[in-house]
PDBQT receptor file of N, H, CA, C and O in Angstrom, charges set to zero:
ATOM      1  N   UNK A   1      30.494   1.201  20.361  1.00  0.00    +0.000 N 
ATOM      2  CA  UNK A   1      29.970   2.193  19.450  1.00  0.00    +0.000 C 
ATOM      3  C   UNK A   1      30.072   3.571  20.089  1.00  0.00    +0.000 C 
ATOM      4  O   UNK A   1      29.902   3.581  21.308  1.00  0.00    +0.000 OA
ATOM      5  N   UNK A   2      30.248   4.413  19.661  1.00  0.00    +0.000 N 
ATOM      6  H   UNK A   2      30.386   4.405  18.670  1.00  0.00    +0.000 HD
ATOM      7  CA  UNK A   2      30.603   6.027  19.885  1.00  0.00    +0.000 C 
ATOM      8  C   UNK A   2      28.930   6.544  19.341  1.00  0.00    +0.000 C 
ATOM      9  O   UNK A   2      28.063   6.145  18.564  1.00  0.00    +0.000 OA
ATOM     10  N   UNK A   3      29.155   7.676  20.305  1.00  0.00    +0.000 N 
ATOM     11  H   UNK A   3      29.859   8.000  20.936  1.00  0.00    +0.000 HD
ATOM     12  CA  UNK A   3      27.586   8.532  20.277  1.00  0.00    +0.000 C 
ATOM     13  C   UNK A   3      27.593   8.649  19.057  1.00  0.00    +0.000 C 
ATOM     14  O   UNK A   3      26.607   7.979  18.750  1.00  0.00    +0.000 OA
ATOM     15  N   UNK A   4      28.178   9.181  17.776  1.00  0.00    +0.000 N 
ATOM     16  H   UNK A   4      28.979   9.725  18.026  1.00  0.00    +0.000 HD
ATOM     17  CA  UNK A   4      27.810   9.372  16.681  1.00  0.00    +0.000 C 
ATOM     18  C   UNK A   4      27.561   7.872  15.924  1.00  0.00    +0.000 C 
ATOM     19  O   UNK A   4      26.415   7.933  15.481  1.00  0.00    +0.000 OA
ATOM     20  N   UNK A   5      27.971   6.955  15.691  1.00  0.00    +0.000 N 
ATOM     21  H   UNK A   5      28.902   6.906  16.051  1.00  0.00    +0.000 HD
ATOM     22  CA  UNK A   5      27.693   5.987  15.604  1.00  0.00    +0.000 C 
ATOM     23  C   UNK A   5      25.811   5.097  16.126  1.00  0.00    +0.000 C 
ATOM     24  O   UNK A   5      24.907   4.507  15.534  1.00  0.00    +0.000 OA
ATOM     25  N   UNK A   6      26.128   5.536  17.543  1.00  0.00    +0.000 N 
ATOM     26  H   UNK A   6      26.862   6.015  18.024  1.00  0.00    +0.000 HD
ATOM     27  CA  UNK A   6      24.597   5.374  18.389  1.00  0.00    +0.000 C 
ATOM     28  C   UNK A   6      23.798   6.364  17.441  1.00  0.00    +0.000 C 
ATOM     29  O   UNK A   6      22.711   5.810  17.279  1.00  0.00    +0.000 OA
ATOM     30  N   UNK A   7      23.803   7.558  16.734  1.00  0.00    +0.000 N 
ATOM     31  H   UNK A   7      24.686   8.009  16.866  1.00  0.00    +0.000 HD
ATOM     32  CA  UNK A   7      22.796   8.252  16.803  1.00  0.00    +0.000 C 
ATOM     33  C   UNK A   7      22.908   7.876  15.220  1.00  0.00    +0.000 C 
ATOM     34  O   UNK A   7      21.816   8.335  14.883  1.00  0.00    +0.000 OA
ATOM     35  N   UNK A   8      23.380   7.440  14.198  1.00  0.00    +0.000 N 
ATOM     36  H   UNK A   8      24.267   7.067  14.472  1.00  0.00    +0.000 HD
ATOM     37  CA  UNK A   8      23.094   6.634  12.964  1.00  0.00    +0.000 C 
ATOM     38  C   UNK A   8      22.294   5.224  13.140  1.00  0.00    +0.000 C 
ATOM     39  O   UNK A   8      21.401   4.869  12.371  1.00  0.00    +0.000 OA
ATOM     40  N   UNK A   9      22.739   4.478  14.250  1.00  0.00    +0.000 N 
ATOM     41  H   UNK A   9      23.465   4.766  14.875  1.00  0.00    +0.000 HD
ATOM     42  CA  UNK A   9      22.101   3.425  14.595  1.00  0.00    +0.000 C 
ATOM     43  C   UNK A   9      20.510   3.953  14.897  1.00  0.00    +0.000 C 
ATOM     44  O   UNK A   9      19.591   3.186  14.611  1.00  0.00    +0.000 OA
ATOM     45  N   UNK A  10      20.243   5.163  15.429  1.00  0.00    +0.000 N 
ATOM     46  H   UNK A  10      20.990   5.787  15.661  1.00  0.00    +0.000 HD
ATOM     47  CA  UNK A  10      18.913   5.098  16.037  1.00  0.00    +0.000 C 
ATOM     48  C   UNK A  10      18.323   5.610  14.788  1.00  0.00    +0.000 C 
ATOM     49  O   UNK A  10      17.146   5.351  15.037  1.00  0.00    +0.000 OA
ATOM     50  N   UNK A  11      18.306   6.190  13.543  1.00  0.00    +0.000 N 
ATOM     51  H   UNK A  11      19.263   6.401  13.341  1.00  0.00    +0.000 HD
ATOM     52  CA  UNK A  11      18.308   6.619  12.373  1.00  0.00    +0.000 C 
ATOM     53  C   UNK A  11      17.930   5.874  11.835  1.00  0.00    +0.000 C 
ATOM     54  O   UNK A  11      16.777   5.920  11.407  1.00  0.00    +0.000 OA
ATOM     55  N   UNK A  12      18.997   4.543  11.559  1.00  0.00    +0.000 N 
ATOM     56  H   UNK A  12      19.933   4.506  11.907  1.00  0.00    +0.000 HD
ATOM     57  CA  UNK A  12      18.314   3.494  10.539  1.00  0.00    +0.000 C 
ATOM     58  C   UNK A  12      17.291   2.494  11.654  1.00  0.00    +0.000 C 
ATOM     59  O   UNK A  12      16.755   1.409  11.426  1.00  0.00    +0.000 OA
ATOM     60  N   UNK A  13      17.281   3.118  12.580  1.00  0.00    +0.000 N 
ATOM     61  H   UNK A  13      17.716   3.999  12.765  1.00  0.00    +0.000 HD
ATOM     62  CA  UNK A  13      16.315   1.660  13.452  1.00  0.00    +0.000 C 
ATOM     63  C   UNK A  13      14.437   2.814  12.695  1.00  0.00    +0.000 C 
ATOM     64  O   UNK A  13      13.657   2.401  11.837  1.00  0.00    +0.000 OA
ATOM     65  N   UNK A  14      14.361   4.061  13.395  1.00  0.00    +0.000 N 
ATOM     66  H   UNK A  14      14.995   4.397  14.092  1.00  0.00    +0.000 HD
ATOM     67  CA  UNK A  14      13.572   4.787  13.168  1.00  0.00    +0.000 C 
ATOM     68  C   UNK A  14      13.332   4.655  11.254  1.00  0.00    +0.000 C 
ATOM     69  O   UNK A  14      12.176   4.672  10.830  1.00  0.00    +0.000 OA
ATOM     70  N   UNK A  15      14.268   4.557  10.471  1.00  0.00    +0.000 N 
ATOM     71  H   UNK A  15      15.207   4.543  10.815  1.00  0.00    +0.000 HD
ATOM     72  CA  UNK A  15      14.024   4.250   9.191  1.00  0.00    +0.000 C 
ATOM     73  C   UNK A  15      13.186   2.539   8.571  1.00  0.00    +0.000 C 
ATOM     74  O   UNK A  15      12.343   2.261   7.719  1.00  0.00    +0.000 OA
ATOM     75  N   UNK A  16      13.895   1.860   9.432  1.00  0.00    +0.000 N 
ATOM     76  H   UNK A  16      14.580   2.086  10.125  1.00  0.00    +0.000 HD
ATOM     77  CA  UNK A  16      13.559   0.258   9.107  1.00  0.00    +0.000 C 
ATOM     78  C   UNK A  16      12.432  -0.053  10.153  1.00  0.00    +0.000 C 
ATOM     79  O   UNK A  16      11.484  -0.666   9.662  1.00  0.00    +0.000 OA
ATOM     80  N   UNK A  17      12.343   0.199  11.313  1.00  0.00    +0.000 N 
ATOM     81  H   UNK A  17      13.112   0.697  11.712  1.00  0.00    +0.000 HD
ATOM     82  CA  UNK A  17      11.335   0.000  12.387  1.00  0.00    +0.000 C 
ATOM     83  C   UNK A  17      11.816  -1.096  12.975  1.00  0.00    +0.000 C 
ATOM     84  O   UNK A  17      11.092  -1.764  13.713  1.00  0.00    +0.000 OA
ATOM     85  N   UNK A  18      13.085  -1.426  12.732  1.00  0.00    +0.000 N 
ATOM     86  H   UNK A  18      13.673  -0.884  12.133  1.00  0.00    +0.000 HD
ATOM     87  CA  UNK A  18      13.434  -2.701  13.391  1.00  0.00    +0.000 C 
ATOM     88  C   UNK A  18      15.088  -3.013  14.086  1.00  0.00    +0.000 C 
ATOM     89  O   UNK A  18      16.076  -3.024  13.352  1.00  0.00    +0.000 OA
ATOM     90  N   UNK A  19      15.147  -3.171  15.072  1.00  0.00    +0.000 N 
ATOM     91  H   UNK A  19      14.344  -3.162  15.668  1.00  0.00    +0.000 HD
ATOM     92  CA  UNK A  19      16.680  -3.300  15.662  1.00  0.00    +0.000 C 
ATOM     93  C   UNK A  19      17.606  -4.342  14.888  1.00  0.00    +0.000 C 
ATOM     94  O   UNK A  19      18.836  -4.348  14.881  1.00  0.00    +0.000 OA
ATOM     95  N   UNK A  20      16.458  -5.513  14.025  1.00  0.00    +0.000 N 
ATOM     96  H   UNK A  20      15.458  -5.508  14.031  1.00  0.00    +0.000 HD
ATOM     97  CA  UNK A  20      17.390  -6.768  13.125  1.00  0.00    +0.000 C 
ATOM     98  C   UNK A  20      17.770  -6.598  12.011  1.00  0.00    +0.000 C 
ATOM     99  O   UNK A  20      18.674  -7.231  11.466  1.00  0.00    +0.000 OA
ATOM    100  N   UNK A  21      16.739  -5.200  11.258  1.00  0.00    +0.000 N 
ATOM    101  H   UNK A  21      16.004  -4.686  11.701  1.00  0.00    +0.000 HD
ATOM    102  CA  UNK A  21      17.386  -4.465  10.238  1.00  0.00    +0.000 C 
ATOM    103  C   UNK A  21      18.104  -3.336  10.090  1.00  0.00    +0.000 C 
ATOM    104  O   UNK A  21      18.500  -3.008   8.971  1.00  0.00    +0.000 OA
ATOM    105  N   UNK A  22      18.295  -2.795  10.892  1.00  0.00    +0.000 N 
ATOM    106  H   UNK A  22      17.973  -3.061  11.800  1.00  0.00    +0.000 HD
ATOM    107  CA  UNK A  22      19.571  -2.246  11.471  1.00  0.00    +0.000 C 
ATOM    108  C   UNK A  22      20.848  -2.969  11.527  1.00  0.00    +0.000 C 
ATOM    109  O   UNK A  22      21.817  -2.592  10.867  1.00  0.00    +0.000 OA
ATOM    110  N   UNK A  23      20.879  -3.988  12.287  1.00  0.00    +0.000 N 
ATOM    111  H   UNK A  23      20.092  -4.294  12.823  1.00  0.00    +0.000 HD
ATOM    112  CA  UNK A  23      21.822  -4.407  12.592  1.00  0.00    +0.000 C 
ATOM    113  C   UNK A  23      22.188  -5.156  11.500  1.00  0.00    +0.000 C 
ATOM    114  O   UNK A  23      23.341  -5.573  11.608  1.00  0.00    +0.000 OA
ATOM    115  N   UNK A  24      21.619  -5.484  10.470  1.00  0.00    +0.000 N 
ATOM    116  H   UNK A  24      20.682  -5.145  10.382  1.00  0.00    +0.000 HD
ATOM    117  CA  UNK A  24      22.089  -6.457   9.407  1.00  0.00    +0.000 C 
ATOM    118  C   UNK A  24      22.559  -5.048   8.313  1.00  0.00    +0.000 C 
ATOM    119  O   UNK A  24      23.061  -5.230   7.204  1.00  0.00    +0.000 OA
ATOM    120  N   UNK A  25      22.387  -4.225   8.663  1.00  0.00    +0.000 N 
ATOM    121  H   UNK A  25      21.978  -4.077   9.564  1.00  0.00    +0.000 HD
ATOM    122  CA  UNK A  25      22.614  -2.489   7.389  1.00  0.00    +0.000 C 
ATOM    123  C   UNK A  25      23.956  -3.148   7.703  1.00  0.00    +0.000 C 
ATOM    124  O   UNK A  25      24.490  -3.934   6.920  1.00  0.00    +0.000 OA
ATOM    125  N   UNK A  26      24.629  -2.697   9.213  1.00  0.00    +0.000 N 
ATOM    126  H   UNK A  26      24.196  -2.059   9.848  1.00  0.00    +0.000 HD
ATOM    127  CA  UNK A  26      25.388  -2.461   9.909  1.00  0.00    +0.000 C 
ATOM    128  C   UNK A  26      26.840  -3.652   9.816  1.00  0.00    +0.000 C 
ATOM    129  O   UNK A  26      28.047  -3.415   9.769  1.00  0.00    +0.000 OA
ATOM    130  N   UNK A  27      26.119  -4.889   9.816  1.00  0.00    +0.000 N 
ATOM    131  H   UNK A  27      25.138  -5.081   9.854  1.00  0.00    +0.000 HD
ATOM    132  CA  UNK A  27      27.274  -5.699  10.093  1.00  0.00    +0.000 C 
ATOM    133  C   UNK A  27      27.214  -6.430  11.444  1.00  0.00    +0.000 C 
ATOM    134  O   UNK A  27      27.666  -7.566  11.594  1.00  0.00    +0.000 OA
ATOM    135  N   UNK A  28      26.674  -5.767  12.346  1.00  0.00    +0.000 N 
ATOM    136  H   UNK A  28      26.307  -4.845  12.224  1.00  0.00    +0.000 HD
ATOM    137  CA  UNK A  28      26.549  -6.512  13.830  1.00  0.00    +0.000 C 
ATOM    138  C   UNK A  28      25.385  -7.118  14.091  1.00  0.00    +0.000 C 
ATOM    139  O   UNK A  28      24.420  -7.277  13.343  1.00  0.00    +0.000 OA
ATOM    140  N   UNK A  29      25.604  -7.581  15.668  1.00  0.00    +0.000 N 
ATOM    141  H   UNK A  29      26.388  -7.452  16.275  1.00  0.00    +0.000 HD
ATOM    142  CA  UNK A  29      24.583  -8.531  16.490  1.00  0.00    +0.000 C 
ATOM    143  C   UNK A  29      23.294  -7.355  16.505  1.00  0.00    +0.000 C 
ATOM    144  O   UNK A  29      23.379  -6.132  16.620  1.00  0.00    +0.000 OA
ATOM    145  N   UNK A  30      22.384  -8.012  16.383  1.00  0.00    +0.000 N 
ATOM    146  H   UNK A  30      22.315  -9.005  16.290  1.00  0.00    +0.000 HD
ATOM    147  CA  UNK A  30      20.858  -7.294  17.162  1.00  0.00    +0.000 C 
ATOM    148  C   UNK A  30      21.095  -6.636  18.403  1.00  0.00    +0.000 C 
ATOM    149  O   UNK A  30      20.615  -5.546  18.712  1.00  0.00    +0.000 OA
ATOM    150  N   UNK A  31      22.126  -7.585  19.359  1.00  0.00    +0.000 N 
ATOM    151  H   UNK A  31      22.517  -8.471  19.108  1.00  0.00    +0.000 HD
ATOM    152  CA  UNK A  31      22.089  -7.549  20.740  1.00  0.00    +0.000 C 
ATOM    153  C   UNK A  31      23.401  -6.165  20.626  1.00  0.00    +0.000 C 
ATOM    154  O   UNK A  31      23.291  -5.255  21.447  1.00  0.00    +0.000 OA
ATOM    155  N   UNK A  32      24.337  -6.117  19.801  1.00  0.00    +0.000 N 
ATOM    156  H   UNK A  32      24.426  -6.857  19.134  1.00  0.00    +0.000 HD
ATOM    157  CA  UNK A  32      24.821  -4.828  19.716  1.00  0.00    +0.000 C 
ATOM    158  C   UNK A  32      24.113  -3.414  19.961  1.00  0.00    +0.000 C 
ATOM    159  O   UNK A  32      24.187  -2.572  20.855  1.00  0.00    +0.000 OA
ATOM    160  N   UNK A  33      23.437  -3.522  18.841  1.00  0.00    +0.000 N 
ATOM    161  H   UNK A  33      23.377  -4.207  18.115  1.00  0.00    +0.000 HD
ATOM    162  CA  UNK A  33      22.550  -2.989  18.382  1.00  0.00    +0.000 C 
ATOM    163  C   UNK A  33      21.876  -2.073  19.519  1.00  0.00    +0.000 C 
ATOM    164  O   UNK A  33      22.011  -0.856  19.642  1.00  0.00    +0.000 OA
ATOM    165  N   UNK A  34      21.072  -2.998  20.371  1.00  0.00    +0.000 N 
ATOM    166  H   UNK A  34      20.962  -3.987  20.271  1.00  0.00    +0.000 HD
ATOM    167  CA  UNK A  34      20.214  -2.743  21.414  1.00  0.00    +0.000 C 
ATOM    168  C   UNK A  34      21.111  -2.202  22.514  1.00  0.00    +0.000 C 
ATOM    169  O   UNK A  34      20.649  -1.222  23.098  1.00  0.00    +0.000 OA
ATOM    170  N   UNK A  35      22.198  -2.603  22.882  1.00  0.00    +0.000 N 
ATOM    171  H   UNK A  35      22.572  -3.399  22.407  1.00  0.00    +0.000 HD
ATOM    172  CA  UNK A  35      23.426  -2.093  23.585  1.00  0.00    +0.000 C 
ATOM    173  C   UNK A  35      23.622  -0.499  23.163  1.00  0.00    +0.000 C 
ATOM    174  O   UNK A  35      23.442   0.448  23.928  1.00  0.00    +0.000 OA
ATOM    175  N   UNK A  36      23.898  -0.443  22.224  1.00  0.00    +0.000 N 
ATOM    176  H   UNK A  36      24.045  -1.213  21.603  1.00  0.00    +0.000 HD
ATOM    177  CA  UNK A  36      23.982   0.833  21.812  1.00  0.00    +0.000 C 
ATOM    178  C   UNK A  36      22.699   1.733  21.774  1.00  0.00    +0.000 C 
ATOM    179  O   UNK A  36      22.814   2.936  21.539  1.00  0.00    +0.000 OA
ATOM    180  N   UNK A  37      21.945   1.379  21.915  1.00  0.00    +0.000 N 
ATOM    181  H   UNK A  37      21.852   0.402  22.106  1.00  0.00    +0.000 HD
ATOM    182  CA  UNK A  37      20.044   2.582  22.132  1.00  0.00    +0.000 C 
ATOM    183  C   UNK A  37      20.212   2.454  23.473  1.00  0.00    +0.000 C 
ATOM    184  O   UNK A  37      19.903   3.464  24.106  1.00  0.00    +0.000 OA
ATOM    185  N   UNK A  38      20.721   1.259  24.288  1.00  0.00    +0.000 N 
ATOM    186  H   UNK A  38      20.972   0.439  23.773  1.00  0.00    +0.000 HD
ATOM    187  CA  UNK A  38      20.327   1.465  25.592  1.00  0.00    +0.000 C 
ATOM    188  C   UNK A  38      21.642   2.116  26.225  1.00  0.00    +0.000 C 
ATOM    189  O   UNK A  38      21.677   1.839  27.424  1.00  0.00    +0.000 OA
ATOM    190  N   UNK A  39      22.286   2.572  25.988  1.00  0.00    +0.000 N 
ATOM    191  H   UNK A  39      22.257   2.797  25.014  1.00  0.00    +0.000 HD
ATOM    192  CA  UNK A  39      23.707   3.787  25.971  1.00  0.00    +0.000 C 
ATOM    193  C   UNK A  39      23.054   4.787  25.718  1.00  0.00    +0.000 C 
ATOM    194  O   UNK A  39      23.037   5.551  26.683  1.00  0.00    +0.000 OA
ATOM    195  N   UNK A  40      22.341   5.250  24.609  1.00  0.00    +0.000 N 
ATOM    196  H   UNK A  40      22.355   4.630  23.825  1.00  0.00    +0.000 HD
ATOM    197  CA  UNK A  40      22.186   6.026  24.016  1.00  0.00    +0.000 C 
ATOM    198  C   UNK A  40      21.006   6.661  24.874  1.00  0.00    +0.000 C 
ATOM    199  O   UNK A  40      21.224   7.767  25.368  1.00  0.00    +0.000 OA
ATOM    200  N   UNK A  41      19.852   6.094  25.078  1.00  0.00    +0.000 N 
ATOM    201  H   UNK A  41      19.675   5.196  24.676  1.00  0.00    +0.000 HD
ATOM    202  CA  UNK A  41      19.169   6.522  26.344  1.00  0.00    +0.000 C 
ATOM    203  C   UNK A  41      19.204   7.139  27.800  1.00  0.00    +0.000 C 
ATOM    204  O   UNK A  41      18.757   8.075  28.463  1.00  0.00    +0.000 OA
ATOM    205  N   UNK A  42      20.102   5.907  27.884  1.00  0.00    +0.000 N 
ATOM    206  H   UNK A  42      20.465   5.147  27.345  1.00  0.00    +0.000 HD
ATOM    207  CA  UNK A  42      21.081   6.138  29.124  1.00  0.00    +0.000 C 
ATOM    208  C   UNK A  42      21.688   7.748  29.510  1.00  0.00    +0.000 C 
ATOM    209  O   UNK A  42      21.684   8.285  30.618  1.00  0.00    +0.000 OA
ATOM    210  N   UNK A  43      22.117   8.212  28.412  1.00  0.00    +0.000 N 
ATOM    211  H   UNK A  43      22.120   7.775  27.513  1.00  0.00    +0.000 HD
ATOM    212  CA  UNK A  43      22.930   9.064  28.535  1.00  0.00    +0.000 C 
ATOM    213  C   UNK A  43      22.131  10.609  28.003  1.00  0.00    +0.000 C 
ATOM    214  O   UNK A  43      22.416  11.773  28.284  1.00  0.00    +0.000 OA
ATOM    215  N   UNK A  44      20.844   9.933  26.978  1.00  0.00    +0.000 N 
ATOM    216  H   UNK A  44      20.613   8.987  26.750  1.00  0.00    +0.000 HD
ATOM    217  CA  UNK A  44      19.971  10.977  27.222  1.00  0.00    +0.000 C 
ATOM    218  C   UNK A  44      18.913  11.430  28.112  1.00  0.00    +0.000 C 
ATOM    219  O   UNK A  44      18.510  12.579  28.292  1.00  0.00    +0.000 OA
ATOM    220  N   UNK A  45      18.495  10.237  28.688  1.00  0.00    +0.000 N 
ATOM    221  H   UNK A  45      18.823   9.304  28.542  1.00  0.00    +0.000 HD
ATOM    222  CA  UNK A  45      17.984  10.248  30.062  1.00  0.00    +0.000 C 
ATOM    223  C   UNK A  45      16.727   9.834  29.431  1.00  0.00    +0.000 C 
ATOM    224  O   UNK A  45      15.801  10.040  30.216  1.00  0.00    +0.000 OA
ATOM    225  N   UNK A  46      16.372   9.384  28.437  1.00  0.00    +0.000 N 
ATOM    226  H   UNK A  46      17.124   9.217  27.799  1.00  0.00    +0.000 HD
ATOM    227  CA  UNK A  46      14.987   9.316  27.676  1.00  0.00    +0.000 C 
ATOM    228  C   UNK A  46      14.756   7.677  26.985  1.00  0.00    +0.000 C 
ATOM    229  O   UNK A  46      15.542   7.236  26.147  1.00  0.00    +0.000 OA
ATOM    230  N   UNK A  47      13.504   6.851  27.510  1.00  0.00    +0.000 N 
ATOM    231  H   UNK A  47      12.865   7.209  28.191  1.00  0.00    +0.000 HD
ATOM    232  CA  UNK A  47      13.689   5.941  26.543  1.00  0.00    +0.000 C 
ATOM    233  C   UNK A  47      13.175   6.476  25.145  1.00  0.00    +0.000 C 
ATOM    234  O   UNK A  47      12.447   7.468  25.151  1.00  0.00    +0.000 OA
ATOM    235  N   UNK A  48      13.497   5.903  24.007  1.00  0.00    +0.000 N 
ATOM    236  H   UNK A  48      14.089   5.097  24.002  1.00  0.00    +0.000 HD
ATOM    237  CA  UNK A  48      13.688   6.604  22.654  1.00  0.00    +0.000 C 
ATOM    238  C   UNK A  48      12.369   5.343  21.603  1.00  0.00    +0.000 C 
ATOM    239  O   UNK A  48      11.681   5.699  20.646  1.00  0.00    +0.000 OA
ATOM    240  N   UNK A  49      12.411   4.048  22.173  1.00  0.00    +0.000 N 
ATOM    241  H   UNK A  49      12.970   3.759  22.949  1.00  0.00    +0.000 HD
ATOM    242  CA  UNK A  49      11.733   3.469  21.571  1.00  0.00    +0.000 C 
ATOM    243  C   UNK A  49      10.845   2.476  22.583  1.00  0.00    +0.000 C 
ATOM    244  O   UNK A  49      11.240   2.168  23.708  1.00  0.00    +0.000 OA
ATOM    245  N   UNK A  50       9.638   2.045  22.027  1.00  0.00    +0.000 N 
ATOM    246  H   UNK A  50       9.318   2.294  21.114  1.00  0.00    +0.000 HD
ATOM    247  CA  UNK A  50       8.200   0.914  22.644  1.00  0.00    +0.000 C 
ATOM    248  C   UNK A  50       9.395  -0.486  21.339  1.00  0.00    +0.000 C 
ATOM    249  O   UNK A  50       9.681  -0.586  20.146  1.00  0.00    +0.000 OA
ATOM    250  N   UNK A  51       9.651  -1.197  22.591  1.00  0.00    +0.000 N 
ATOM    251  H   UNK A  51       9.418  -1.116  23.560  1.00  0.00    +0.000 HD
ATOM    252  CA  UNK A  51      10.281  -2.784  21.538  1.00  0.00    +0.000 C 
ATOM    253  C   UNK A  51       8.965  -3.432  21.466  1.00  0.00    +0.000 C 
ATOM    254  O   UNK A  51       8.079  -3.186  22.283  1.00  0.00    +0.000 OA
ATOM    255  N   UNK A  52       8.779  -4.585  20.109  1.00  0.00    +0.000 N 
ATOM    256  H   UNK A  52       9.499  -4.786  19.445  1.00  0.00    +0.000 HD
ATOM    257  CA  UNK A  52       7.952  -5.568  20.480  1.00  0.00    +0.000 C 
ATOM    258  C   UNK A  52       8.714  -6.691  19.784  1.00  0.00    +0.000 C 
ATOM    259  O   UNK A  52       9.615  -6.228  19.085  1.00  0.00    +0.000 OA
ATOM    260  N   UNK A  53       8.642  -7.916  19.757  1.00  0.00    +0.000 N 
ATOM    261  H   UNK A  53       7.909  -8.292  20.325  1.00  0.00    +0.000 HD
ATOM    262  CA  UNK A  53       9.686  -8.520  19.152  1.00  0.00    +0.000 C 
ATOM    263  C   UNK A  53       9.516  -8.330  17.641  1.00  0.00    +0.000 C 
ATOM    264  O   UNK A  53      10.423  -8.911  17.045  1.00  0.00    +0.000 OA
ATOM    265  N   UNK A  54       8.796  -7.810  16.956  1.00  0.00    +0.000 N 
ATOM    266  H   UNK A  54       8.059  -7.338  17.440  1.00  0.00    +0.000 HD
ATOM    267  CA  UNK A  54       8.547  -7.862  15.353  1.00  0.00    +0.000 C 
ATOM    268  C   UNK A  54       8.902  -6.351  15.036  1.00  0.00    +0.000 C 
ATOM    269  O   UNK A  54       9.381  -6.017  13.952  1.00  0.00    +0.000 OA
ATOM    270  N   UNK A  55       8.656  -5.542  15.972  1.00  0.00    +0.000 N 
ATOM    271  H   UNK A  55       8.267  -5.813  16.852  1.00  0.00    +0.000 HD
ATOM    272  CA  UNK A  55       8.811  -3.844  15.491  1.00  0.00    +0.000 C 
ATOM    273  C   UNK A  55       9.562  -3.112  16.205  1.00  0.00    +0.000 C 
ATOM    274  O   UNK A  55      10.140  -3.829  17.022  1.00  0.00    +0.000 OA
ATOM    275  N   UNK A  56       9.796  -2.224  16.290  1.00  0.00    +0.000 N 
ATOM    276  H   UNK A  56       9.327  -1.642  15.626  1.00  0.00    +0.000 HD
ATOM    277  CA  UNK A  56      10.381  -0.825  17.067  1.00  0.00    +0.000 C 
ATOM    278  C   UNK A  56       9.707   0.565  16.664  1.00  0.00    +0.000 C 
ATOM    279  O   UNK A  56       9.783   1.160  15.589  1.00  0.00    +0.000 OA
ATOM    280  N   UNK A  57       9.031   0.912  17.820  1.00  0.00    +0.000 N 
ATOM    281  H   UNK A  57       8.969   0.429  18.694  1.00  0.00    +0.000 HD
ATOM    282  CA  UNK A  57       8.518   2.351  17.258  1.00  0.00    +0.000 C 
ATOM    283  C   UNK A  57       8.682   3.387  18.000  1.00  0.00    +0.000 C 
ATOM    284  O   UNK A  57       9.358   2.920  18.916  1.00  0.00    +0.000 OA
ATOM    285  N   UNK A  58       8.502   4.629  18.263  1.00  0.00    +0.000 N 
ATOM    286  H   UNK A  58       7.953   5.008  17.518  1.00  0.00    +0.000 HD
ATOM    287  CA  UNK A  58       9.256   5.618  18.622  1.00  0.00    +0.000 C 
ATOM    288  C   UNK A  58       8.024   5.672  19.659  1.00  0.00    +0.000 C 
ATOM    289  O   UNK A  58       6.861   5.282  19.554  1.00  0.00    +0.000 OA
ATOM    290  N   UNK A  59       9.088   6.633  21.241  1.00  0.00    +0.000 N 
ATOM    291  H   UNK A  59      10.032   6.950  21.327  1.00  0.00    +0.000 HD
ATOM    292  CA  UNK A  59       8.402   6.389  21.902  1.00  0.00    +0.000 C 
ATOM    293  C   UNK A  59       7.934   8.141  21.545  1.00  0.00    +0.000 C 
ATOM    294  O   UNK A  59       8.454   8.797  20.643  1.00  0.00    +0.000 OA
ATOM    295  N   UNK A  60       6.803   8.679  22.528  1.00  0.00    +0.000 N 
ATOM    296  H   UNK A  60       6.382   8.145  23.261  1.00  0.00    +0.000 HD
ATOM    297  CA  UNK A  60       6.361  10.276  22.260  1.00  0.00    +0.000 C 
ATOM    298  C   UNK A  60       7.300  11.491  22.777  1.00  0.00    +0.000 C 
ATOM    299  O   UNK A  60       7.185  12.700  22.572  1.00  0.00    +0.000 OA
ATOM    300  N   UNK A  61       8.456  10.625  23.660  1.00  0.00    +0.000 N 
ATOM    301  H   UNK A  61       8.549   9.643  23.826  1.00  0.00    +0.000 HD
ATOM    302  CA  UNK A  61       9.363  11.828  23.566  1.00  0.00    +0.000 C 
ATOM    303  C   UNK A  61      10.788  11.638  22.612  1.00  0.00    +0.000 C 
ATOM    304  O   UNK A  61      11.867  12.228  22.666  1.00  0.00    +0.000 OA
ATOM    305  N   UNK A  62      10.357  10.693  21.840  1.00  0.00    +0.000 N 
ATOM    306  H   UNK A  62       9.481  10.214  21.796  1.00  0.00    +0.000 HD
ATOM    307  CA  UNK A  62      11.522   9.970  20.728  1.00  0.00    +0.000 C 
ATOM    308  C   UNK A  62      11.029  10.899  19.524  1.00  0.00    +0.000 C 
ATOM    309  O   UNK A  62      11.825  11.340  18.696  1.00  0.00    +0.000 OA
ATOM    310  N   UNK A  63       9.594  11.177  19.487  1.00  0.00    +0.000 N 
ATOM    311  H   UNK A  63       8.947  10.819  20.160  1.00  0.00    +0.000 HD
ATOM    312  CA  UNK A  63       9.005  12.052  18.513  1.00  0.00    +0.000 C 
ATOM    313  C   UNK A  63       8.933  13.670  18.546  1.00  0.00    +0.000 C 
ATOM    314  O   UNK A  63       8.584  14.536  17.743  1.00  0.00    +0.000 OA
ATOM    315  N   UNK A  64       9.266  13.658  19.426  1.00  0.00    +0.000 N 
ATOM    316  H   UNK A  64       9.549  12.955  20.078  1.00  0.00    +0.000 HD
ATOM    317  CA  UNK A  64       8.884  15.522  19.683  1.00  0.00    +0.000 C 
ATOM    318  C   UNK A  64      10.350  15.737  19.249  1.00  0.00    +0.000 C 
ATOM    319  O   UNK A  64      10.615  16.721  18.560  1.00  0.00    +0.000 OA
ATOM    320  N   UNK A  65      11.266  14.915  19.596  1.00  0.00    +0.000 N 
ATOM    321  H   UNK A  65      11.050  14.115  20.156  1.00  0.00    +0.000 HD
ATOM    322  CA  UNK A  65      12.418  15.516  19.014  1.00  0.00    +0.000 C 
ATOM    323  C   UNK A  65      13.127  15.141  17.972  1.00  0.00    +0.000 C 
ATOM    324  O   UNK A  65      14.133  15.787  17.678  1.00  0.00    +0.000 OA
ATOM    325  N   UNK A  66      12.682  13.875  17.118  1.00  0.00    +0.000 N 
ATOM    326  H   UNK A  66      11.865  13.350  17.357  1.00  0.00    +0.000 HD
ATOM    327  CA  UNK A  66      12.593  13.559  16.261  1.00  0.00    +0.000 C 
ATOM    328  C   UNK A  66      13.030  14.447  15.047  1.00  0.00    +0.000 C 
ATOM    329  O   UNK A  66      12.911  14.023  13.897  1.00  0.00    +0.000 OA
TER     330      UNK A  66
């Protein structure tokens, strides 16, 4: 997945609250999915979301820039 790609993915995760509904918008694995936020972090230097296995919610510096 390409950064623009990653940053639609983090869009519909922040829209659905969930990495499995995302990934089912999408067409791919969950585990894609999560590959691509954890790139996407990676490279912003920020984790972006709190996982729990039922939700995804934004973490407080996922929100300030939100």
């Amino acid at each position: 997945m390409d950064h623009l790609e990653a940053l639609r993915t983090f869009c519909t995760i922040v829209e659905t609250k969930s990495f499995t509904h995302a990934a089912n918008r999408f067409g791919v694995s969950t585990s894609a999915v999560s590959r691509a936020i954890g790139l996407l972090e990676a490279r912003l230097g920020v984790r972006l979301f709190q996982r729990t296995t039922r939700h995804a919610t934004l973490t407080e510096a996922a929100e300030q820039d939100a």
